[in-house]
SEVO-354130 format. One record per residue (C-alpha): x, y, z; residue number from 1; residue in three letters. Coordinates in steps of 0.5 Angstrom, whole numbers, plus 500, padded with zeros to 3 digits. Each point is the difference from the previous one (the first is absolute). Example, Ala and Ser with C-alpha at 12.3 -4.5 7.8 and 13.67 -1.06 7.14 Angstrom:
2
atom east: 525 | north: 491 | up: 516 | seq: 1 | type: ala
atom east: 502 | north: 507 | up: 498 | seq: 2 | type: ser
***
This chain:
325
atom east: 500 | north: 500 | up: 500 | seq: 1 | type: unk
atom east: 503 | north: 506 | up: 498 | seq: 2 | type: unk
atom east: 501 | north: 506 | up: 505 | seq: 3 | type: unk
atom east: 495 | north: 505 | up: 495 | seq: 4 | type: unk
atom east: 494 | north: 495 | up: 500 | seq: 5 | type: unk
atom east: 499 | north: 500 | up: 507 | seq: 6 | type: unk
atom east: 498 | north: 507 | up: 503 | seq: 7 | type: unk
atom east: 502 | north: 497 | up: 507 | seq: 8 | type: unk
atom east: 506 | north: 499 | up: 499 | seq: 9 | type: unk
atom east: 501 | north: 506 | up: 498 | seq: 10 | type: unk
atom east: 497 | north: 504 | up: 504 | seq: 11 | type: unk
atom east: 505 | north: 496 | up: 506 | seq: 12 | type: unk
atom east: 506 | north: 502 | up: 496 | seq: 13 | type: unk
atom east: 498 | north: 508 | up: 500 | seq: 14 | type: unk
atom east: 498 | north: 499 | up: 508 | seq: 15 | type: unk
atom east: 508 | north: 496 | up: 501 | seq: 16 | type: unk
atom east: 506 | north: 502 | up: 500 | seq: 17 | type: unk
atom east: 501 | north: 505 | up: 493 | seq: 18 | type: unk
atom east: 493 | north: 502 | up: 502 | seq: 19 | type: unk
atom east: 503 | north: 503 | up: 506 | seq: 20 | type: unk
atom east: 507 | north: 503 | up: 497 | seq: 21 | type: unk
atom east: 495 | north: 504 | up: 495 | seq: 22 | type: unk
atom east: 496 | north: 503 | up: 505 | seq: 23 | type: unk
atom east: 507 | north: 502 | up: 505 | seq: 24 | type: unk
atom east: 502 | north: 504 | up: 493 | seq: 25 | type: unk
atom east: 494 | north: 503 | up: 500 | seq: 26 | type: unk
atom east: 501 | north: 503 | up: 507 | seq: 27 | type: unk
atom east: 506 | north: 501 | up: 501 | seq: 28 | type: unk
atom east: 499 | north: 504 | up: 491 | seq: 29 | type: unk
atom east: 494 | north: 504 | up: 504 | seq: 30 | type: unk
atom east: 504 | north: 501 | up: 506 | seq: 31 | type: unk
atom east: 507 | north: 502 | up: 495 | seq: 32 | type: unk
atom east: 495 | north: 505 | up: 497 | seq: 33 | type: unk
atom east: 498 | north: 503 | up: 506 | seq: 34 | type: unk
atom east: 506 | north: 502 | up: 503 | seq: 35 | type: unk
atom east: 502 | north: 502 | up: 493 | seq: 36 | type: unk
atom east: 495 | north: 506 | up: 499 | seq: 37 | type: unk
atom east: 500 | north: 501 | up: 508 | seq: 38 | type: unk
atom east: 507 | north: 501 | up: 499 | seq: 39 | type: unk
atom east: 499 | north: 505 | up: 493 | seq: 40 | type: unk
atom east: 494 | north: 503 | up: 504 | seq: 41 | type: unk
atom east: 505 | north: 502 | up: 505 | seq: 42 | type: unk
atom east: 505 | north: 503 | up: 495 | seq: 43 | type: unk
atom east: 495 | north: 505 | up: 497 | seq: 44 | type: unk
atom east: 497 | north: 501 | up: 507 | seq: 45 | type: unk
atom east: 503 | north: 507 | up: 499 | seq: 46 | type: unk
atom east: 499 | north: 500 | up: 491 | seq: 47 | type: unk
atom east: 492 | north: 499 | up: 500 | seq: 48 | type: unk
atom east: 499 | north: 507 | up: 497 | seq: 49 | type: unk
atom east: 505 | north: 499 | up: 494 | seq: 50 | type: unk
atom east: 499 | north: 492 | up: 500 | seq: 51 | type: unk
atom east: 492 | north: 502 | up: 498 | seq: 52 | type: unk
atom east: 501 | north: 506 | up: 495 | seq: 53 | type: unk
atom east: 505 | north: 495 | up: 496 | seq: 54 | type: unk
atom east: 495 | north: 493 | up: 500 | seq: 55 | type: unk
atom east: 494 | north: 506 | up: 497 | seq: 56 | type: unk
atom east: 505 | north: 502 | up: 495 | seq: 57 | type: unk
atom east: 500 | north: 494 | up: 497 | seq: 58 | type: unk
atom east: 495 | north: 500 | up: 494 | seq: 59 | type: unk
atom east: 494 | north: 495 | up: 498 | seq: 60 | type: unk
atom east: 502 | north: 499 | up: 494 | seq: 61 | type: unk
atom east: 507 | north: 498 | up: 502 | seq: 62 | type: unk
atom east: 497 | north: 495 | up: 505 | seq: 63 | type: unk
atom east: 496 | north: 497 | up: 495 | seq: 64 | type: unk
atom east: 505 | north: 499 | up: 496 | seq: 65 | type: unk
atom east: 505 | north: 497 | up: 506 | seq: 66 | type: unk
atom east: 495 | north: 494 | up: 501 | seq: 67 | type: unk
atom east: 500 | north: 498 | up: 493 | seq: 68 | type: unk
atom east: 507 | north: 500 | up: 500 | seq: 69 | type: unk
atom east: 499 | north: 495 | up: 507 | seq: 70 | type: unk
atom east: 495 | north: 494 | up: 496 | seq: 71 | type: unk
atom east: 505 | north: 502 | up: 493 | seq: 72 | type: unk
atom east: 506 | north: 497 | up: 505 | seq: 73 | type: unk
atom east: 495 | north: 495 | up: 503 | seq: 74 | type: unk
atom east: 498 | north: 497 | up: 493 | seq: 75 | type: unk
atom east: 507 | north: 500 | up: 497 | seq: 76 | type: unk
atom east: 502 | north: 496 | up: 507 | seq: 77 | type: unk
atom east: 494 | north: 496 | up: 500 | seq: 78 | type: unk
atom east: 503 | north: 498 | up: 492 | seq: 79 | type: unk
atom east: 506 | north: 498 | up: 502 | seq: 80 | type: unk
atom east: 498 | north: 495 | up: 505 | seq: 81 | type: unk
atom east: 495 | north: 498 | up: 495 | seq: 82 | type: unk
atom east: 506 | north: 498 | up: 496 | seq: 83 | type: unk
atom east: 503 | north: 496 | up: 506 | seq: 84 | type: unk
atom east: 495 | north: 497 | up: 502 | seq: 85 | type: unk
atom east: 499 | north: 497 | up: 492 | seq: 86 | type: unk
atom east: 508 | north: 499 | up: 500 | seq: 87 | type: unk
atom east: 499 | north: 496 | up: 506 | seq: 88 | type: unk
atom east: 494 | north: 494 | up: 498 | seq: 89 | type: unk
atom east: 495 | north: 504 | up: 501 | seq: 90 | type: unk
atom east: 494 | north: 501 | up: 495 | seq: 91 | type: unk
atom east: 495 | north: 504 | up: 504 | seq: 92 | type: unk
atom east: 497 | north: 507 | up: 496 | seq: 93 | type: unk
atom east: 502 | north: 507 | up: 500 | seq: 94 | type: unk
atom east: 494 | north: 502 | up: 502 | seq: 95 | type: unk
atom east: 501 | north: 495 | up: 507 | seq: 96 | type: unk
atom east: 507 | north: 502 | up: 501 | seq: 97 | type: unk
atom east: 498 | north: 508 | up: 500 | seq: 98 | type: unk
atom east: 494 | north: 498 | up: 504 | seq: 99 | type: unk
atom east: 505 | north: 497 | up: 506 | seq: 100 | type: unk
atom east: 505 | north: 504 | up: 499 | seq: 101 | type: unk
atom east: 495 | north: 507 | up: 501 | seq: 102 | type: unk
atom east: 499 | north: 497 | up: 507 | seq: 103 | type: unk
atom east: 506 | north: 499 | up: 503 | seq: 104 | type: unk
atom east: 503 | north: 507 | up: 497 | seq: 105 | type: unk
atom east: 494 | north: 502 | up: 505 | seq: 106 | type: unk
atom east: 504 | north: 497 | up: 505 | seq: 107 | type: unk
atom east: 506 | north: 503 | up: 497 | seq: 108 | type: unk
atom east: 498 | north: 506 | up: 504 | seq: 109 | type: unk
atom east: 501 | north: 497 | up: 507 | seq: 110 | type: unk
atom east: 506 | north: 496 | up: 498 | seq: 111 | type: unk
atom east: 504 | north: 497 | up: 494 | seq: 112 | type: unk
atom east: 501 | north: 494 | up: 503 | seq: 113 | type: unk
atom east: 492 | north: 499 | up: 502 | seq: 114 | type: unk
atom east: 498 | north: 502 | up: 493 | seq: 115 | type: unk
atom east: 504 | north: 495 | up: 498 | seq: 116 | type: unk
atom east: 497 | north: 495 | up: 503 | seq: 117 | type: unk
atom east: 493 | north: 502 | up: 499 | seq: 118 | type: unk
atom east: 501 | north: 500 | up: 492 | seq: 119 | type: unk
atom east: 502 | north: 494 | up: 501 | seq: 120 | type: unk
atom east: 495 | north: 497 | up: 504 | seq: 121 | type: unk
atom east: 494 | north: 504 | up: 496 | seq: 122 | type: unk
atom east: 503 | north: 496 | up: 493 | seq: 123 | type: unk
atom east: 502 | north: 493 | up: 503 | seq: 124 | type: unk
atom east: 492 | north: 501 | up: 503 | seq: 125 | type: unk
atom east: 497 | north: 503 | up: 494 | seq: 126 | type: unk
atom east: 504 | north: 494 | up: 495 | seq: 127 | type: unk
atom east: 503 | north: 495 | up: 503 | seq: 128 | type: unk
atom east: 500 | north: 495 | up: 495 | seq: 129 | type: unk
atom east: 504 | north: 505 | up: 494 | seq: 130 | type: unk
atom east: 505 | north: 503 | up: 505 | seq: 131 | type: unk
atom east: 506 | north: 498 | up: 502 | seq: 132 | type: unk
atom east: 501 | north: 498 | up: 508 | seq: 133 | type: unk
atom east: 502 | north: 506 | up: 505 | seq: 134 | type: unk
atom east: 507 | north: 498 | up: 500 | seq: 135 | type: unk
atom east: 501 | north: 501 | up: 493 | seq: 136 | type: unk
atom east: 494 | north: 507 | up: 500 | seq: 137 | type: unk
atom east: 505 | north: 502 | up: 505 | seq: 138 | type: unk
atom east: 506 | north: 499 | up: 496 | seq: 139 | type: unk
atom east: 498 | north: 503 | up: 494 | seq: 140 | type: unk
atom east: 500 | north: 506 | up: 504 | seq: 141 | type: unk
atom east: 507 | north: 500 | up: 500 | seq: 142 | type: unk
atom east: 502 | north: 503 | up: 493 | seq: 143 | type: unk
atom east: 495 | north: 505 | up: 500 | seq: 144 | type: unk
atom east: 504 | north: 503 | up: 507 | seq: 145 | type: unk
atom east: 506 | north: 498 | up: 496 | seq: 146 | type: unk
atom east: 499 | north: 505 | up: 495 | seq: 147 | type: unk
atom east: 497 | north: 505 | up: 506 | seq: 148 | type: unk
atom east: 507 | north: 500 | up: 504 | seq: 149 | type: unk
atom east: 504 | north: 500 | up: 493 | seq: 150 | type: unk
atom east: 495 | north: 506 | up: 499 | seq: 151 | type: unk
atom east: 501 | north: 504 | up: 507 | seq: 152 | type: unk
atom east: 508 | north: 497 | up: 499 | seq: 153 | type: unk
atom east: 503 | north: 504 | up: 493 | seq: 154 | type: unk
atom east: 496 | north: 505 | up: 502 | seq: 155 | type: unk
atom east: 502 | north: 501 | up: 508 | seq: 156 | type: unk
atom east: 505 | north: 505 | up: 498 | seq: 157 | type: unk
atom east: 493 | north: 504 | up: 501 | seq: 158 | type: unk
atom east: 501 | north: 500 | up: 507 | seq: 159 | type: unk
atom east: 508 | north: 503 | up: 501 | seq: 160 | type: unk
atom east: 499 | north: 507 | up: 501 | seq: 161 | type: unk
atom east: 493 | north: 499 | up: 504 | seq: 162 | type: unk
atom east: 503 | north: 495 | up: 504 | seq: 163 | type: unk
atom east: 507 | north: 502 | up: 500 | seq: 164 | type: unk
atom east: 500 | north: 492 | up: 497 | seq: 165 | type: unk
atom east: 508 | north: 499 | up: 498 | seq: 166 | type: unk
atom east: 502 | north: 500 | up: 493 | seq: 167 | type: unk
atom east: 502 | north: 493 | up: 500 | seq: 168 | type: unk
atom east: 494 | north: 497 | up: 503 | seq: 169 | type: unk
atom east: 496 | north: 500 | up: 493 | seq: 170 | type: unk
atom east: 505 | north: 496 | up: 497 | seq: 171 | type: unk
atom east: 500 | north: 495 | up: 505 | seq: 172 | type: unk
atom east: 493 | north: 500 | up: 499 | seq: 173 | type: unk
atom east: 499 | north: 499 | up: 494 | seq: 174 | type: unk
atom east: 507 | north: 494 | up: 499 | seq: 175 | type: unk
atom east: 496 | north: 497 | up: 506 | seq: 176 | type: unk
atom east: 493 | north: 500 | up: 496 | seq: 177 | type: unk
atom east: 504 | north: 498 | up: 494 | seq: 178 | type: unk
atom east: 503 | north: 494 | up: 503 | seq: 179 | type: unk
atom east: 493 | north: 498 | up: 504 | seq: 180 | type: unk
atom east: 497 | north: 499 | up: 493 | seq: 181 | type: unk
atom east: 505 | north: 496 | up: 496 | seq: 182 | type: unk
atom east: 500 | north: 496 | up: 507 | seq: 183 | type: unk
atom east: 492 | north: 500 | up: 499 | seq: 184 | type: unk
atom east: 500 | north: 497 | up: 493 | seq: 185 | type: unk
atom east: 505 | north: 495 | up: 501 | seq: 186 | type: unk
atom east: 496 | north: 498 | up: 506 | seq: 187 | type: unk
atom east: 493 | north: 499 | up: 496 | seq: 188 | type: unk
atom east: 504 | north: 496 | up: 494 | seq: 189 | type: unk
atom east: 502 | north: 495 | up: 505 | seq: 190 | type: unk
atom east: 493 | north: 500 | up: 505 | seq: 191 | type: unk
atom east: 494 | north: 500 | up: 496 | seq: 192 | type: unk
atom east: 495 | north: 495 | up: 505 | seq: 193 | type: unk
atom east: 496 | north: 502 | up: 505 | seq: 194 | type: unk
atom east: 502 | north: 506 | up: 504 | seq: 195 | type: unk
atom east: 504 | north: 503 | up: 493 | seq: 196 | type: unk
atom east: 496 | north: 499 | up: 496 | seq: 197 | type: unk
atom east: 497 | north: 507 | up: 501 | seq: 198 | type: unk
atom east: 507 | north: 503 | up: 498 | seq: 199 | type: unk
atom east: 498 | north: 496 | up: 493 | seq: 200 | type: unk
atom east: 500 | north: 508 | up: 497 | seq: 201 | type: unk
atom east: 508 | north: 501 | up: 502 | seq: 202 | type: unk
atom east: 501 | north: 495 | up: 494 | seq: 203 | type: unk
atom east: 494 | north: 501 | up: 496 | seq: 204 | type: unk
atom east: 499 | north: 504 | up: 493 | seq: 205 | type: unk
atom east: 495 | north: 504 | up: 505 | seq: 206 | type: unk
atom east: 505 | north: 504 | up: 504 | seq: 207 | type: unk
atom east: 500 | north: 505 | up: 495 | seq: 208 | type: unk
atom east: 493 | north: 502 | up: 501 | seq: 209 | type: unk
atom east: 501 | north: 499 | up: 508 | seq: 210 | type: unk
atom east: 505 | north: 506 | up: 500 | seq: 211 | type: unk
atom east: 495 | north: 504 | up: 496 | seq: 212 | type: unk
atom east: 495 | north: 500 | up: 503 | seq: 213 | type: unk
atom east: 503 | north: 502 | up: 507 | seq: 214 | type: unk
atom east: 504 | north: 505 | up: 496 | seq: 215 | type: unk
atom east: 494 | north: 503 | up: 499 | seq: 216 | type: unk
atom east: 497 | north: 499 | up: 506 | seq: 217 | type: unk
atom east: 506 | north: 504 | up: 504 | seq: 218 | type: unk
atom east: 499 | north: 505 | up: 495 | seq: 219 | type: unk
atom east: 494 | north: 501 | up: 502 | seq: 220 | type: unk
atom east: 502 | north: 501 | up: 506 | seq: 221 | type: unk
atom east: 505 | north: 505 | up: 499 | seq: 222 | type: unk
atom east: 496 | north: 504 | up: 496 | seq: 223 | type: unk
atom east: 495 | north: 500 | up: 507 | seq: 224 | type: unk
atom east: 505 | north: 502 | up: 504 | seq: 225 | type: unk
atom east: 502 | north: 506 | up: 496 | seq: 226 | type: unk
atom east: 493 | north: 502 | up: 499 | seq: 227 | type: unk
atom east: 498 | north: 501 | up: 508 | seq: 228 | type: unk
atom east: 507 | north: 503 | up: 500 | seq: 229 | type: unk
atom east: 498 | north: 505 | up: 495 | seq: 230 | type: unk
atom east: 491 | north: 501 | up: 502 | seq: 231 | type: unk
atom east: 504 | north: 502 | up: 506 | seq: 232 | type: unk
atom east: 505 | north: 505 | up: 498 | seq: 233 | type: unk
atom east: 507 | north: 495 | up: 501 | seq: 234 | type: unk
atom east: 503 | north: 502 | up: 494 | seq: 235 | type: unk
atom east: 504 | north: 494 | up: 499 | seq: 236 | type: unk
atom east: 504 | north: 495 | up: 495 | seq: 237 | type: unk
atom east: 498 | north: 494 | up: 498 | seq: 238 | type: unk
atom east: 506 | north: 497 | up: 504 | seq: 239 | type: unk
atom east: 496 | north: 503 | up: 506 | seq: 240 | type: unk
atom east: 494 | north: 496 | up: 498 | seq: 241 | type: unk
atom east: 505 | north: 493 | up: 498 | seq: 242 | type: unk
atom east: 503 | north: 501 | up: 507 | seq: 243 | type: unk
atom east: 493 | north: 501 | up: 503 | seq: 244 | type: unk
atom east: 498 | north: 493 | up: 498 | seq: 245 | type: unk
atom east: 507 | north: 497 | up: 502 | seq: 246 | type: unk
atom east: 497 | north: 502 | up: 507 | seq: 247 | type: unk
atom east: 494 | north: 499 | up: 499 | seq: 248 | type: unk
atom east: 502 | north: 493 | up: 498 | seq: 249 | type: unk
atom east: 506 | north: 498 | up: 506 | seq: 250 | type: unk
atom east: 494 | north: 503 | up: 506 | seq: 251 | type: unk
atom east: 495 | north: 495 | up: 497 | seq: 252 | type: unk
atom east: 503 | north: 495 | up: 503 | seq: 253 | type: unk
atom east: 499 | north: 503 | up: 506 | seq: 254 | type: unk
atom east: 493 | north: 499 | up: 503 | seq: 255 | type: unk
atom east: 497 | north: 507 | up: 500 | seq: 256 | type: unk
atom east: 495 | north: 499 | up: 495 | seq: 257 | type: unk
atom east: 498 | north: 508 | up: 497 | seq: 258 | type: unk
atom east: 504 | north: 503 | up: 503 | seq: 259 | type: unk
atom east: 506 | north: 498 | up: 496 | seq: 260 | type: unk
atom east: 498 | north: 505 | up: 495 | seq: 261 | type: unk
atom east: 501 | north: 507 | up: 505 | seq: 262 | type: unk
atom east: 506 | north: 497 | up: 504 | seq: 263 | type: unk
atom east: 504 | north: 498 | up: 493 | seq: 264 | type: unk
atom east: 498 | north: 507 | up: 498 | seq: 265 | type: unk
atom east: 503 | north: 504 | up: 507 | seq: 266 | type: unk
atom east: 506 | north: 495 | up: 499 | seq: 267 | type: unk
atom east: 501 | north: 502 | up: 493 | seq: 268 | type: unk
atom east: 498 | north: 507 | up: 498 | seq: 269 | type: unk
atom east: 500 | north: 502 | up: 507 | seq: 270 | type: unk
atom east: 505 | north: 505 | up: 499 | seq: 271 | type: unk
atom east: 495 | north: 504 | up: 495 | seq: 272 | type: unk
atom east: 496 | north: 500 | up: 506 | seq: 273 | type: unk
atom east: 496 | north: 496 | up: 505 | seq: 274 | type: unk
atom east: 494 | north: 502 | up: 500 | seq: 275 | type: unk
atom east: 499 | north: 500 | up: 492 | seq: 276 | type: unk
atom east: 504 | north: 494 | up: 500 | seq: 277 | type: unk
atom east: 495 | north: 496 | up: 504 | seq: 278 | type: unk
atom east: 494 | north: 503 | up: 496 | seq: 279 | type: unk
atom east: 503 | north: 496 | up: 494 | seq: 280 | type: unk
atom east: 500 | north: 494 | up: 504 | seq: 281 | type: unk
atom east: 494 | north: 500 | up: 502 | seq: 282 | type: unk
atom east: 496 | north: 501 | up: 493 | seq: 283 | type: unk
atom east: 505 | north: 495 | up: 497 | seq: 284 | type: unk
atom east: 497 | north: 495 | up: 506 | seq: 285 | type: unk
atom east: 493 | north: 502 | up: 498 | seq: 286 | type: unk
atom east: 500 | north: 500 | up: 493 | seq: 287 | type: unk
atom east: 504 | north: 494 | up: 501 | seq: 288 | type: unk
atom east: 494 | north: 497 | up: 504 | seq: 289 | type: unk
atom east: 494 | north: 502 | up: 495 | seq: 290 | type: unk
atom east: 503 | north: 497 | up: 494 | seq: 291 | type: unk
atom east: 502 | north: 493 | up: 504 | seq: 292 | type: unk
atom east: 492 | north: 502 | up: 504 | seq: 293 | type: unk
atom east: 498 | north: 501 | up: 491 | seq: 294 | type: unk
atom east: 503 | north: 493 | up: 498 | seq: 295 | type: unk
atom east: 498 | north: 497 | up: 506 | seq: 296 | type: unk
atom east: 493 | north: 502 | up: 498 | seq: 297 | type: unk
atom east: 500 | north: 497 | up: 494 | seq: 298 | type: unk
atom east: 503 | north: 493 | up: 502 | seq: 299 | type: unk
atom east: 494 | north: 499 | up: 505 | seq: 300 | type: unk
atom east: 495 | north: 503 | up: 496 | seq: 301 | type: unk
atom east: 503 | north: 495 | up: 493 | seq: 302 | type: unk
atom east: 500 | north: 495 | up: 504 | seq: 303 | type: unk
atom east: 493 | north: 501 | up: 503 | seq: 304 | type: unk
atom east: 497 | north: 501 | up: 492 | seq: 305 | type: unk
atom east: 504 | north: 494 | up: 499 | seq: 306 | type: unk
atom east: 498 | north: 495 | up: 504 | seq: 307 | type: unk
atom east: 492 | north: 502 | up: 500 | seq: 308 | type: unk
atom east: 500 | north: 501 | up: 492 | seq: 309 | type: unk
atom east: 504 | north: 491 | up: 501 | seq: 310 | type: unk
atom east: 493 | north: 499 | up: 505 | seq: 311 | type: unk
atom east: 495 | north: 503 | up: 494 | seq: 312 | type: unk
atom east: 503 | north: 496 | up: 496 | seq: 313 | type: unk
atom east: 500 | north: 493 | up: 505 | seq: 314 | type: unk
atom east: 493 | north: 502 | up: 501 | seq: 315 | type: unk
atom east: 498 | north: 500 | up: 493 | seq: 316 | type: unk
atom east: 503 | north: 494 | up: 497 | seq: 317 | type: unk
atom east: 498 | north: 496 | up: 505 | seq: 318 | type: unk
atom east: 492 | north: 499 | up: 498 | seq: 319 | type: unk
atom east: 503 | north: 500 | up: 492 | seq: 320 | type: unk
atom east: 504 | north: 494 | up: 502 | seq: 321 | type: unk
atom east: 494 | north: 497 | up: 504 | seq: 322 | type: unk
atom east: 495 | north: 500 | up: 494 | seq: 323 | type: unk
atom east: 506 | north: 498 | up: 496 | seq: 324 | type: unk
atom east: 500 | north: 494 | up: 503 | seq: 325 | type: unk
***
């Protein structure tokens, strides 16, 4: 009997062990967030006034367009997993996978980690038969935060003059990333079962589009960063915005959910001014979350159509099939 045809089974397994780890992220993510803003709250105690005036600087519009800018870099990495998935047996649809991963880039708000194993555990649900086991599904996450970490890598010299970072540290960076992928396909080329079936893309003719898409989704999240920064008058550069989504990237391992945003900007920009700064944050972190909210809607929403449209038609083949027989 396997493990999705009994709901029992499944329902004691959530109540176990992993169900148990999930729930301790989840509080010790809240109680990260509420230290992390209590800490911001005090920092701009004395800047409220300037803190105000820059968040209602920002224009609808730019707003607007910042959200769509967070679903473009959600659709591009949704696609990206897609091609993983694919590369690593799996044949479930597009539109399936889009689904699942809209609910665990919900998640993604609180922590990274949970959204992970929300998107994971909504596609393994929703097709257990088409998708590959959740040791591969968490392995053909491997690739695309390669290429992420091999982003944030040659584009690390972003951080020298905010950060006072060395000259030489970028360079370590990228040889170090540099040797991490050759290392990771030759590991893929001599573990295939299993587990490493999920890094199948390493070696497939599928790369290509993994690296594309989530080259677009970072650009669309640089192109956020330096639109929240302009709506708020932060006259910045591109790299700005680069070293911005660096930052952003390295404290999302941290469990302190939303408030990731406003704290990258302070540690970042902070220098162009605190209370602006954290502004920018604080809009990156909601436009953030209406897209995520946006695309989340459209999952469960797809998904609720889906399976009443499956009941209709169930409900209506089954007297054709009686009168057939």
């Amino acid at each position: 009997m396997s493990l999705e045809s009994d709901p029992g089974i499944v329902a004691r397994v959530a109540a176990g062990p992993r169900g148990c780890a999930f729930r301790r992220k989840l509080i010790v993510s809240v109680i990260g967030a509420l230290a992390a803003a209590g800490v911001l709250g005090l920092v701009l105690a004395r800047r409220r006034g300037q803190f105000t005036a820059a968040l209602h600087s920002a224009p609808i519009a730019l707003l607007v367009l910042a959200a769509l800018l967070q679903i473009t870099a959600l659709l591009a990495r949704s696609e990206a997993w897609h091609v993983c998935v694919r590369a690593a047996g799996g044949s479930v649809s597009r539109r399936t996978l889009f689904r699942a991963a809209g609910v665990g880039y919900l998640a993604s708000v609180v922590n990274g980690s949970l959204g992970m194993a929300a998107r994971i555990a909504s596609l393994r649900r929703a097709a257990p038969q088409t998708s590959p086991r959740v040791p591969a599904l968490v392995a053909a996450e491997v690739p695309i935060i390669t290429v992420e970490v091999a982003l944030a890598a040659i584009f690390s010299f972003t951080l020298i003059s905010p950060l006072r970072v060395p000259w030489w540290a970028p360079a370590i960076a990228v040889a170090a990333i540099a040797g991490a992928i050759l290392g990771l396909r030759r590991f893929s080329e001599r573990h295939r079962a299993g587990l490493w079936a999920g890094l199948a893309v390493v070696r497939d003719k599928g790369r290509g589009r993994v690296i594309t898409f989530t080259l677009v989704a970072v650009c669309a999240q640089v192109m956020r960063n330096w639109l929240m920064l302009h709506a708020i008058g932060e006259n910045v550069s591109i790299f700005d915005a680069m070293a911005l989504l660096i930052a952003m990237f390295t404290l999302g391992q941290l469990p302190i959910g939303p408030s990731i945003g406003p704290a990258a900007a302070v540690l970042i920009l902070g220098a162009h001014g605190i209370a602006s700064s954290a502004a920018a944050g604080v809009l990156l972190a909601a436009t953030g979350i209406v897209g995520s909210l946006c695309y989340a809607a459209w999952a469960v929403t797809d998904r609720l159509v889906s399976g009443r449209s499956g009941a209709i038609e169930e409900v209506g083949v089954a007297p054709l099939a009686v009168r057939l027989s």
